[in-house]
BALOBA-1460 file (C-alpha; in Angstrom, 3 decimals):
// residues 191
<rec num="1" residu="x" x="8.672" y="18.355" z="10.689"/>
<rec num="2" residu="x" x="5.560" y="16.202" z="9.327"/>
<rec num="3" residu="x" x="7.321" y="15.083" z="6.556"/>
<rec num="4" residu="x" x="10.614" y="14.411" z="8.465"/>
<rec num="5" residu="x" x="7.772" y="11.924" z="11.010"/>
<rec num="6" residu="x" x="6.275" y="10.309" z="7.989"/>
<rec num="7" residu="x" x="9.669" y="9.483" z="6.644"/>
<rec num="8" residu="x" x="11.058" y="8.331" z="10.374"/>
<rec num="9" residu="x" x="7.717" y="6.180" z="10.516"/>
<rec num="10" residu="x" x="8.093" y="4.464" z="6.891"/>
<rec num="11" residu="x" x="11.618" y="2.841" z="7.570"/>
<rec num="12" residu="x" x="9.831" y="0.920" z="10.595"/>
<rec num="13" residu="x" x="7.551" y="-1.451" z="8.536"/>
<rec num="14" residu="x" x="10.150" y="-2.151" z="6.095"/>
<rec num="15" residu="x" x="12.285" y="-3.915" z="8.758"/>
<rec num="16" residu="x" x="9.251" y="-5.647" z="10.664"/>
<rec num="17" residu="x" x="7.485" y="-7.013" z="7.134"/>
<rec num="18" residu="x" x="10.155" y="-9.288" z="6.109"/>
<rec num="19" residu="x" x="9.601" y="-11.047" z="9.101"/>
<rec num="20" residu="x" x="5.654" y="-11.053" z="9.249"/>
<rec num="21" residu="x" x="4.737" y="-11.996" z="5.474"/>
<rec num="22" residu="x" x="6.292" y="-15.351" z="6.429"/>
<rec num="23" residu="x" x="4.156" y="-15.692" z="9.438"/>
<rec num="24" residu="x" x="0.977" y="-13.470" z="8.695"/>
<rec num="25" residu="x" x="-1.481" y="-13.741" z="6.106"/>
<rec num="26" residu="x" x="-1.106" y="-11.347" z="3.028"/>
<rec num="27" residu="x" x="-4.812" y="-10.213" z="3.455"/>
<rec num="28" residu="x" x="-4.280" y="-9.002" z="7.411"/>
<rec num="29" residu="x" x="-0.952" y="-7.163" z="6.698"/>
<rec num="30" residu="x" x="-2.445" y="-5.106" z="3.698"/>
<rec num="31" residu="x" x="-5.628" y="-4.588" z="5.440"/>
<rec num="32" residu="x" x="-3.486" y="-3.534" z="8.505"/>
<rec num="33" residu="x" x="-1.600" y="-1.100" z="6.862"/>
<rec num="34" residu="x" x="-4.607" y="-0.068" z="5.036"/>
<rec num="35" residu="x" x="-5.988" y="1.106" z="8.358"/>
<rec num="36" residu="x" x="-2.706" y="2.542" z="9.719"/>
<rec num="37" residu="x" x="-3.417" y="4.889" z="6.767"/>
<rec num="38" residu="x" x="-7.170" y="5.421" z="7.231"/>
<rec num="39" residu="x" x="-6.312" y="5.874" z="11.128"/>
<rec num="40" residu="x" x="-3.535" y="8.403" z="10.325"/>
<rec num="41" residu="x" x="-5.346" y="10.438" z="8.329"/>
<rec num="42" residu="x" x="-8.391" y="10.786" z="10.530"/>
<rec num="43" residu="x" x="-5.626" y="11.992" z="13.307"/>
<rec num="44" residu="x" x="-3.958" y="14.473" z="11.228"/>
<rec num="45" residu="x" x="-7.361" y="15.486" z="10.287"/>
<rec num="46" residu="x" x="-8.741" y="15.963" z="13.898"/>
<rec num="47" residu="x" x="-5.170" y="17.619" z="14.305"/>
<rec num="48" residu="x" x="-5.637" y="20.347" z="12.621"/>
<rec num="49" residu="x" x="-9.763" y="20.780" z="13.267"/>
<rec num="50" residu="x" x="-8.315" y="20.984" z="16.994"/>
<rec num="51" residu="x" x="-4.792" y="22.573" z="16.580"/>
<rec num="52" residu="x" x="-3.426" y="19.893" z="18.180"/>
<rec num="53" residu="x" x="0.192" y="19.595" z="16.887"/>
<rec num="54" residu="x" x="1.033" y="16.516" z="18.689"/>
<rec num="55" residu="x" x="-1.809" y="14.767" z="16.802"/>
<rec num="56" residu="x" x="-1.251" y="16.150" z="13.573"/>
<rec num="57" residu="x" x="2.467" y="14.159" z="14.188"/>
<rec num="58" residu="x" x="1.117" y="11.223" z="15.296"/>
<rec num="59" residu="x" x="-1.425" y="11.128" z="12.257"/>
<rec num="60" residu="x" x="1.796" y="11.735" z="10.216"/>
<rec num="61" residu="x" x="3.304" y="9.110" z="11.867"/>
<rec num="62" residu="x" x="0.564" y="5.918" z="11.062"/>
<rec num="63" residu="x" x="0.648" y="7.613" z="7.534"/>
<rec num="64" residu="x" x="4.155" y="6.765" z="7.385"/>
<rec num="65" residu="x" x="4.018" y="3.555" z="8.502"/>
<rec num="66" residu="x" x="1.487" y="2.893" z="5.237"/>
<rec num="67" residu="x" x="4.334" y="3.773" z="2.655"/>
<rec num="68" residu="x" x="4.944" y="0.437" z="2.452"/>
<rec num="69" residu="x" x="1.811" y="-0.594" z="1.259"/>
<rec num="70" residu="x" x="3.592" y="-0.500" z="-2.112"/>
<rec num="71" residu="x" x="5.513" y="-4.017" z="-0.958"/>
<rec num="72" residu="x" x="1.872" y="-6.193" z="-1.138"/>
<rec num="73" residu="x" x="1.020" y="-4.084" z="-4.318"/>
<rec num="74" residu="x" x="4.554" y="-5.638" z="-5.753"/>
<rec num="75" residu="x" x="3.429" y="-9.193" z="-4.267"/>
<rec num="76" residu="x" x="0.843" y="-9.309" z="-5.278"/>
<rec num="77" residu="x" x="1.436" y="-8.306" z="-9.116"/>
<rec num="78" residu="x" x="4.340" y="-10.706" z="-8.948"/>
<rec num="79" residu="x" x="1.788" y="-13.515" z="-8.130"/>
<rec num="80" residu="x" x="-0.852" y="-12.299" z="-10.703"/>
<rec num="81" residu="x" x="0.945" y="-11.683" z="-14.118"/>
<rec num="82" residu="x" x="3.531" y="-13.983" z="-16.012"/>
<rec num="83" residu="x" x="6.839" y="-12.629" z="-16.112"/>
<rec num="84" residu="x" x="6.870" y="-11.571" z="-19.712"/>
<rec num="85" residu="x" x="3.414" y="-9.256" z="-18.832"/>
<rec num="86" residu="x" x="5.191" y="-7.615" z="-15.325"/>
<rec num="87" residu="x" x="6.986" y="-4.652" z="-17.033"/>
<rec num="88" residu="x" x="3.402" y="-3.592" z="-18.451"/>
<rec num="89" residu="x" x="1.851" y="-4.448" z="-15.587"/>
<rec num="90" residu="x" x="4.247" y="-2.369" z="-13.251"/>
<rec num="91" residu="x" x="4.090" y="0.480" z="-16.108"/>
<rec num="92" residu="x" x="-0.004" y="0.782" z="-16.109"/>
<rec num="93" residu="x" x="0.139" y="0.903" z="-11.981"/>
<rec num="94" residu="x" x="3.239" y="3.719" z="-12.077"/>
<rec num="95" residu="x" x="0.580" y="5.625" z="-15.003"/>
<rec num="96" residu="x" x="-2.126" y="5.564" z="-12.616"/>
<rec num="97" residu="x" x="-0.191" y="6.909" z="-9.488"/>
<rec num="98" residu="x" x="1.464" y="9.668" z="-11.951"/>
<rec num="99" residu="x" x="-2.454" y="10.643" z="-12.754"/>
<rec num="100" residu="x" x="-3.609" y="10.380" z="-9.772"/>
<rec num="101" residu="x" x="-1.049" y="12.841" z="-7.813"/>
<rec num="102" residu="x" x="-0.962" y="15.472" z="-10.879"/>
<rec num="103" residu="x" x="-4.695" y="15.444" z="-10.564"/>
<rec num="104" residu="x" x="-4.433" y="15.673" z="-6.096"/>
<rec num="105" residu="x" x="-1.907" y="18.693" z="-6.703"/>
<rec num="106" residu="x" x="-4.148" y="20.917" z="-9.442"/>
<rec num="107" residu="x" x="-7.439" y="19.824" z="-7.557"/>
<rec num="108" residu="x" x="-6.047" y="20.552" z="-4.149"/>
<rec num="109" residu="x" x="-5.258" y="24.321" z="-4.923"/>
<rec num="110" residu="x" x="-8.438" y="24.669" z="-7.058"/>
<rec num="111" residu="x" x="-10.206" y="22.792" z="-4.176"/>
<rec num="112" residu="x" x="-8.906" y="25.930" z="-1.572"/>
<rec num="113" residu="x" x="-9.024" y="28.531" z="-3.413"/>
<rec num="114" residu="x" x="-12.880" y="27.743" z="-3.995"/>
<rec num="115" residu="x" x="-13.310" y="27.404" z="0.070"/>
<rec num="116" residu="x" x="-11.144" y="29.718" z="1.362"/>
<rec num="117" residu="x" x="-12.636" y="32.979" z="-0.517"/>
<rec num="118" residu="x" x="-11.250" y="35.878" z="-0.901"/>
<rec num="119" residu="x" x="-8.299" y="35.932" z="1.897"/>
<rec num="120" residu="x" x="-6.087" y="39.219" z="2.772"/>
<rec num="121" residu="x" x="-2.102" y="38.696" z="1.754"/>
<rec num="122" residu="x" x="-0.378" y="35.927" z="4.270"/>
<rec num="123" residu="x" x="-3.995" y="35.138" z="5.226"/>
<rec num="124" residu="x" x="-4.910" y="31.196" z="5.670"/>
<rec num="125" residu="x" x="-8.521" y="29.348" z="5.667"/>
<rec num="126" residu="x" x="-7.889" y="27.436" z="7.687"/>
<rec num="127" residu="x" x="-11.853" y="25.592" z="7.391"/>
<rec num="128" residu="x" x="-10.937" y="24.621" z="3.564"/>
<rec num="129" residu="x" x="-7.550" y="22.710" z="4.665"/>
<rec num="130" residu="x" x="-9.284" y="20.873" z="7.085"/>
<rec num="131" residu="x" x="-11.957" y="19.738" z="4.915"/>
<rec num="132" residu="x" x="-9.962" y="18.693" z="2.155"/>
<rec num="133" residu="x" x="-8.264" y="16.668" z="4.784"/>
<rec num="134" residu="x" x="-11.656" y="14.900" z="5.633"/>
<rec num="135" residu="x" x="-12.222" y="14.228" z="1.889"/>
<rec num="136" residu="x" x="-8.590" y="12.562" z="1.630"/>
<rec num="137" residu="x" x="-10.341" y="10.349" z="5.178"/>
<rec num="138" residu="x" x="-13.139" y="9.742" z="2.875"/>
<rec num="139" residu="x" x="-10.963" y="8.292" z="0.767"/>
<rec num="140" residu="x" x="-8.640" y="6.513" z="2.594"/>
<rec num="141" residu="x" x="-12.050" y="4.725" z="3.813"/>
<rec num="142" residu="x" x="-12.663" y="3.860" z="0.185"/>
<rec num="143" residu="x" x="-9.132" y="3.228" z="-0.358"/>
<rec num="144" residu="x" x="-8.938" y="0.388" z="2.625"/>
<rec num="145" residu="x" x="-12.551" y="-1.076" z="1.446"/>
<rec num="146" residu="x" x="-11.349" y="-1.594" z="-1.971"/>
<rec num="147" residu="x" x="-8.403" y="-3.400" z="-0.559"/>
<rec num="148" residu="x" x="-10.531" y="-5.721" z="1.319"/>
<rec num="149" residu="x" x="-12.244" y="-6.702" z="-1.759"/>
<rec num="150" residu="x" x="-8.713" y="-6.812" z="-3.948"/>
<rec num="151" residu="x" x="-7.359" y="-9.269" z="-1.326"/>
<rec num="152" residu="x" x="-10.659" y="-11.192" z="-1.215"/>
<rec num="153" residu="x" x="-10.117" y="-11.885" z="-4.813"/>
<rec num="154" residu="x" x="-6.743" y="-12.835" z="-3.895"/>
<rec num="155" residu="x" x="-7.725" y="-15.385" z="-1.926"/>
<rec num="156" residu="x" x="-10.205" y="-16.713" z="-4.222"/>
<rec num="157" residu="x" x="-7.668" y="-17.175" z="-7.102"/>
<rec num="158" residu="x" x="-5.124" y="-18.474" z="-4.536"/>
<rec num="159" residu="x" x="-7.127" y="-20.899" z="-3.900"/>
<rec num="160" residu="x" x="-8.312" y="-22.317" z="-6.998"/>
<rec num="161" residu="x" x="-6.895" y="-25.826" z="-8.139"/>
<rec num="162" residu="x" x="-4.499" y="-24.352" z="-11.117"/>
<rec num="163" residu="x" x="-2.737" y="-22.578" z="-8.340"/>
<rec num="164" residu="x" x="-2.885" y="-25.457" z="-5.987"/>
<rec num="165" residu="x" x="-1.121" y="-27.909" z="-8.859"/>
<rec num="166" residu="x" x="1.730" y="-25.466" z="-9.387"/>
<rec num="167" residu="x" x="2.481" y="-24.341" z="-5.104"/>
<rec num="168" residu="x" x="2.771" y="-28.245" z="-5.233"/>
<rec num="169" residu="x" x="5.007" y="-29.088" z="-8.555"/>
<rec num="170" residu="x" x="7.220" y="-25.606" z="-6.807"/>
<rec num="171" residu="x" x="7.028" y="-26.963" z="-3.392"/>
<rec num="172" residu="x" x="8.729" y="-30.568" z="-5.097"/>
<rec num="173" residu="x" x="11.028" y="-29.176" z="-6.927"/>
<rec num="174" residu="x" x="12.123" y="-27.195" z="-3.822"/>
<rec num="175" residu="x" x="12.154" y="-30.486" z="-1.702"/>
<rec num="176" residu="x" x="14.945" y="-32.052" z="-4.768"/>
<rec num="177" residu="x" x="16.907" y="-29.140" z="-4.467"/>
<rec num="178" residu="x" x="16.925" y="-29.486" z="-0.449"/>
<rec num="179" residu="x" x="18.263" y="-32.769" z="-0.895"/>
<rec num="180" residu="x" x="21.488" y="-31.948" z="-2.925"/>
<rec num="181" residu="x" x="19.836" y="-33.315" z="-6.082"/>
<rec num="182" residu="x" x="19.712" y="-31.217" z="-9.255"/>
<rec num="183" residu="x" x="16.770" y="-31.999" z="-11.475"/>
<rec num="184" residu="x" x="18.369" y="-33.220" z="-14.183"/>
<rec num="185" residu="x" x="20.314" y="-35.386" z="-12.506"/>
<rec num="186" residu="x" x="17.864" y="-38.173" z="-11.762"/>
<rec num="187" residu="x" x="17.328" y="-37.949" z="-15.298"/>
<rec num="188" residu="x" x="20.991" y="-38.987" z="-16.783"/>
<rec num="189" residu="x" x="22.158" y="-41.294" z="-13.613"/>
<rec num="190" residu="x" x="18.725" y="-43.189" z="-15.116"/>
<rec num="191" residu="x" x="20.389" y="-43.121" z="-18.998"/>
């Protein structure tokens, strides 16, 4: 059921975002989502400290929503490496997330069993899954800070004068091709 919420949730954003990059910032929608995630995670957390079922969904739920965090991660690699440096680029991020949930999975279990004790047959702790969810808060918090400083930087290289020069020699080469004309043909109707 949790997962079956989280999926649900994660088609939502995907049909909204198309129409709010053009309108929104870059920086607010990845910090937004950041927080959807932070948000969700501290409901599913106080979810399960409370039993509460409904918010353990609707933690699942915000969680889902920051799947698509993956879309500014794209963006912004897209805008950061040349073309010929994006399949290592994309290759070194896909490493890291491989790493990162083979180390979650082994750490998890050794994580429990060092909580939990020793536990009859069918027996659950239930104390050690709720902690490790308020470590994976912890660092969702860490998660959405470093995000505000990644789009920070962002910003700062957006707006440097390299990047100015080229959004402008793009944005008049768009306005020729808006008005029928093909760059080189202003070259040979001048031969």
């Amino acid at each position: 059921m949790y997962f079956s919420v989280k999926c649900f949730a994660s088609l939502v954003p995907l049909l909204v975002l198309t129409f709010a990059l053009d309108r929104l910032s870059l920086r607010s929608l990845m910090l937004t989502i950041c927080l959807c995630c932070t948000f969700g995670q501290m409901l599913f957390a106080i979810g399960l400290n409370d039993k509460d079922h409904f918010l353990c969904l609707l933690g699942r739920f915000f969680i889902g929503i920051s799947d698509s965090l993956w879309i500014f991660q794209q963006t912004l690699m897209c805008i950061w490496f040349p073309a010929s440096e994006l399949p290592f680029a994309f290759g070194i991020v896909l490493f890291m997330v491989k790493i990162v949930r083979t180390t979650n999975d082994n750490v998890a279990s050794m994580f429990y069993e060092a909580m939990a004790g020793d536990l009859e047959e069918g027996e659950v702790s239930a104390a050690s899954l709720i902690s490790y969810q308020w470590i994976g808060f912890a660092i969702c918090i860490f998660s959405t800070l470093c995000s505000l400083l990644l789009t920070q930087i962002h910003e700062s290289v957006i707006d440097s004068s390299e990047v100015k020069e080229k959004r402008d020699e793009l944005k008049r080469s768009n306005q020729g091709d808006a008005k029928g004309e093909e760059p080189n043909a202003k070259q040979s109707s001048m031969s």
